[in-house]
C-alpha positions in Angstrom: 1.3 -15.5 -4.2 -2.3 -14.8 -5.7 -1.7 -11.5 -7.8 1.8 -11.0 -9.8 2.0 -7.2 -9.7 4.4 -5.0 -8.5 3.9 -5.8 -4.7 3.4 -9.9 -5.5 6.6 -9.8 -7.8 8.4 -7.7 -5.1 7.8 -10.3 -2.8 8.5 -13.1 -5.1 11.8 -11.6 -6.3 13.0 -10.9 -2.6 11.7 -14.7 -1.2 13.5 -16.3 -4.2 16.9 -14.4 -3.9 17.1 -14.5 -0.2 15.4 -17.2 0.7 16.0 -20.0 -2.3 14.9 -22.9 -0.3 11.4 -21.5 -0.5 9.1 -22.7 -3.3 7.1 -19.9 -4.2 4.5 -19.9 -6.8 1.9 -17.2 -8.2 -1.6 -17.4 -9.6 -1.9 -14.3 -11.8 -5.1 -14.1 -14.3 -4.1 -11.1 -16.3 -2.7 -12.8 -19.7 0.0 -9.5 -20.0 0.8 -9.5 -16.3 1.4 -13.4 -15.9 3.8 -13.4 -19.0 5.8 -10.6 -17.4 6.1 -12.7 -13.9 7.3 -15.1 -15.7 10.5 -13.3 -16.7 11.0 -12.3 -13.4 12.7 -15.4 -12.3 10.6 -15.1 -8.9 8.7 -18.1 -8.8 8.6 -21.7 -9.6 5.5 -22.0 -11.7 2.8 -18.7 -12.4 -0.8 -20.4 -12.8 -3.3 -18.9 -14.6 -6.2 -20.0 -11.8 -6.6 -19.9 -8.5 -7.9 -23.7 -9.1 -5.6 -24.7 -11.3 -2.5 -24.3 -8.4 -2.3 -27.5 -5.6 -3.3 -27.3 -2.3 -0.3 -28.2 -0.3 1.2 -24.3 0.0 1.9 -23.5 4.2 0.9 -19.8 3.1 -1.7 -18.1 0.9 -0.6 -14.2 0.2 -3.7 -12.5 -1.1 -1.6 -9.5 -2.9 -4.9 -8.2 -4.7 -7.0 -4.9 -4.7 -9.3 -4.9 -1.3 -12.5 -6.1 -3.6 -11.1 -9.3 -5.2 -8.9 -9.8 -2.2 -12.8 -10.3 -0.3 -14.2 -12.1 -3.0 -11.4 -14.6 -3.4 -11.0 -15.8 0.6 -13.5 -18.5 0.4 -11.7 -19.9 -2.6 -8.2 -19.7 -1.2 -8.4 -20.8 2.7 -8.4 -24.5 0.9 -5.0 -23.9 -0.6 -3.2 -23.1 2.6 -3.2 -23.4 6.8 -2.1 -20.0 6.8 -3.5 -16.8 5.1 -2.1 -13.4 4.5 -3.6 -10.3 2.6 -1.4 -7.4 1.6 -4.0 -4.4 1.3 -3.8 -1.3 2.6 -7.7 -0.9 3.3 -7.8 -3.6 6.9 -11.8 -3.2 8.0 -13.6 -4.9 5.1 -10.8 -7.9 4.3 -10.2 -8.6 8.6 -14.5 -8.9 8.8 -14.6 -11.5 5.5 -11.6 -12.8 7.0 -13.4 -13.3 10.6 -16.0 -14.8 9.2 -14.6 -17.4 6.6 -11.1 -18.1 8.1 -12.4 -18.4 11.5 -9.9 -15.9 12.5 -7.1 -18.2 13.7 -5.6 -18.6 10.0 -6.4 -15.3 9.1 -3.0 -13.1 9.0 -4.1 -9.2 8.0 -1.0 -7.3 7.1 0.2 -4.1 5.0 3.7 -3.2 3.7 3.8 0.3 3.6 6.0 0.0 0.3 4.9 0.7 -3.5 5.4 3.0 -6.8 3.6 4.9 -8.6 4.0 2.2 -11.8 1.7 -1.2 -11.5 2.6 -4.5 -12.4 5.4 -7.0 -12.3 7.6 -4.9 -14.6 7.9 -2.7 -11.6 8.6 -5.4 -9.4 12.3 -4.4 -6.7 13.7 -7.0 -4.7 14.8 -4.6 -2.4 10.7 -2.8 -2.3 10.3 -3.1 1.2 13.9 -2.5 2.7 13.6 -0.2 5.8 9.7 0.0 5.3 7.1 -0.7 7.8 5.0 -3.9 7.3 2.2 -3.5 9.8 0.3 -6.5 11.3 -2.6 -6.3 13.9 -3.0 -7.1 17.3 -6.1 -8.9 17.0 -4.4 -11.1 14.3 -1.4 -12.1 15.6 0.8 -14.2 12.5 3.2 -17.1 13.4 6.6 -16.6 14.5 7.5 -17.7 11.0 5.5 -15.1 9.1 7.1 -12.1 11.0 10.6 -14.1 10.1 9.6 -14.2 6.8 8.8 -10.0 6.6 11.9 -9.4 8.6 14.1 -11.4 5.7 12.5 -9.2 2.6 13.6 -6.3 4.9 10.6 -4.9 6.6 10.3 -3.8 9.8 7.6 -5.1 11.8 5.0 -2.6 13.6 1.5 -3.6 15.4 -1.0 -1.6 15.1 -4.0 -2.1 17.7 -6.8 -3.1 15.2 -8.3 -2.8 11.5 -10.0 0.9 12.2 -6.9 1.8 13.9 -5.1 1.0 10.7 -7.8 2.4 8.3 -7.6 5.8 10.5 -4.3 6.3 10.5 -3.8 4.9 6.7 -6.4 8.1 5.7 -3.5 10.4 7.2 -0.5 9.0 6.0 -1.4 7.4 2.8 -5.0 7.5 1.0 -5.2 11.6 1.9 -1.6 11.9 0.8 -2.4 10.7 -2.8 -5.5 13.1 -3.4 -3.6 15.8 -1.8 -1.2 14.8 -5.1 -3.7 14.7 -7.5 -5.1 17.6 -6.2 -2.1 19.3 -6.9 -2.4 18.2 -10.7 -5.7 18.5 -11.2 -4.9 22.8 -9.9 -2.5 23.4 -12.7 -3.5 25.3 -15.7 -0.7 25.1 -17.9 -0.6 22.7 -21.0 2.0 20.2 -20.3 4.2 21.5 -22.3 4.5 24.5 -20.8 4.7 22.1 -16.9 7.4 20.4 -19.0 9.0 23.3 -19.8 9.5 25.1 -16.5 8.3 23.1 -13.7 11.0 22.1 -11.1 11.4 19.4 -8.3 8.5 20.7 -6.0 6.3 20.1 -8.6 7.1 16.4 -9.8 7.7 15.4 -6.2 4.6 16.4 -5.2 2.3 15.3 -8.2 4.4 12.3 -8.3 1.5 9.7 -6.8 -1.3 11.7 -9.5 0.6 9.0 -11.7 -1.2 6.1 -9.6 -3.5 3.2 -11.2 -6.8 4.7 -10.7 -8.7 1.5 -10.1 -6.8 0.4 -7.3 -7.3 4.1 -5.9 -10.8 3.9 -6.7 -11.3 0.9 -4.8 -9.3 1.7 -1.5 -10.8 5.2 -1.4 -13.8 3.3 -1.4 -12.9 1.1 1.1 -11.3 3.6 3.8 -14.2 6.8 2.6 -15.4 7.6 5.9 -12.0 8.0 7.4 -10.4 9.8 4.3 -13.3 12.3 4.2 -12.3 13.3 7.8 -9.0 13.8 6.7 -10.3 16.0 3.5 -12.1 17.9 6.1 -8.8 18.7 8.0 -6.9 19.2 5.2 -9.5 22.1 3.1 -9.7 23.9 6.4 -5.6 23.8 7.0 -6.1 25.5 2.7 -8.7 27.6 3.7 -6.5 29.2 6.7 -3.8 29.6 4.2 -6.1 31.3 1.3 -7.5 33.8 4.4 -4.2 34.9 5.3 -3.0 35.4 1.8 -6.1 37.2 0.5 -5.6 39.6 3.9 -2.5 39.8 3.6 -1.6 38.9 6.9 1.8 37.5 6.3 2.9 37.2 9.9 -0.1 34.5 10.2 1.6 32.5 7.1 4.7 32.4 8.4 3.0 30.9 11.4 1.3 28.3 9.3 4.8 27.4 7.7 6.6 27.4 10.5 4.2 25.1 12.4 3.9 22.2 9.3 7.4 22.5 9.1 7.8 21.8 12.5 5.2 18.6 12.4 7.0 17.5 9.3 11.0 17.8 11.4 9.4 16.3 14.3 8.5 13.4 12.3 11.5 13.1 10.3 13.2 12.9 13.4 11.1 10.2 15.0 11.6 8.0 11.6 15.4 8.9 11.8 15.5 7.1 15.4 13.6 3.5 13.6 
């Protein structure tokens, strides 16, 4: 496991509870973060260096921001046959993938599991119950990898390539978190006064503004072109609302609730049948 953070150390915990055959180590170079996987009691030995770990491992998981998880592949297809990344930007790891791993031992993949808190301290065994772990069609993993997924509790889903995957990852994921801090950044209260009064809508919905802003910064600009197309979609579906409003053409509002909330049922009812 290179990177001991919250998804690494999910992973860790999980493999070493449910799978205790498994001798899963971790390379983690953050001095705070590698003393905290240590306490997790997920993995047999938590190196410091990628170099400093042996090279007789049957799979490599890259579970690293999209930037380092790039600049790291050449150093890490000599550690194992087999390897895996974990981000959630697919077009810029699966081409540096392509061309150092030669495709074959490349394994592109993304849980769609996390928190809003980084790091191994976060770290859930049970992360990635009932959640979609997508892998690409292009990239095919060994029986044994989608084994491995099903056992932490994932459910497998293909997707048809990496720009598929980046697309559809602007609608349901990168947009989702600016539409959060958007939501923040819109209040003008003090926080004590948000403190004071604000109910569940509000901390749901600003609940991802709480997200490390360096990995953001990074997979936003990883995945911009796509995620601009989905700002695009998303001012115009504000600006209809706003027009109404400022007309005061309530019967068009209830038209624009009444249609999200029958996207959002529809969908809820599609998950519901997983």
């Amino acid at each position: 496991m290179v990177g001991a953070g919250l998804i690494g150390g999910s992973m860790g915990l999980a493999l070493s509870r449910r799978l205790p055959h498994l001798e899963v180590d971790a390379v983690e170079v953050d001095d705070s973060y590698r003393e905290q996987a240590a306490t997790l009691s997920a993995f047999r030995h938590v190196w410091h260096a990628l170099e400093s770990a042996p090279s007789h491992y049957d799979l490599a998981v890259l579970a690293v921001p999209v930037e380092i998880a790039i600049h790291l592949l050449p150093r890490v297809r000599a550690k194992a046959p087999w390897v895996m990344d974990v981000c959630s930007v697919k077009r810029p790891v699966v081409q540096e993938m392509d061309r150092v791993l030669m495709g074959a031992r490349a394994i592109p993949s993304h849980p769609m599991a996390g928190k809003a808190q980084a790091g191994p301290l976060a770290a859930d065994e049970a992360l990635f119950e009932g959640r979609p772990w997508i892998f690409l069609e292009t990239h095919r993993p060994p029986a044994e990898v989608e084994e491995l997924v099903s056992r932490l509790g994932a459910r497998v889903v293909w997707m048809p390539n990496a720009e598929e995957h980046d697309r559809r990852m602007a609608e349901v994921s990168h947009g989702i978190h600016l539409a959060s801090q958007c939501a923040a950044l819109a209040v003008e209260m003090q926080p004590a006064e948000i403190a004071e009064i604000a109910g569940p809508a509000f901390w749901d919905v600003t609940r991802l503004a709480s997200s490390p802003s360096d990995f953001w910064t990074q997979t936003l600009a990883a995945n911009r072109d796509h995620v601009v197309d989905w700002l695009r979609r998303f001012e115009s579906a504000a600006r209809s609302f706003r027009a109404a409003l400022e007309r005061g053409d309530f019967s068009e509002v209830r038209i624009l609730l009444e249609e999200a909330k029958t996207r959002r049922e529809e969908a809820e009812r599609a998950r519901n049948t997983k």
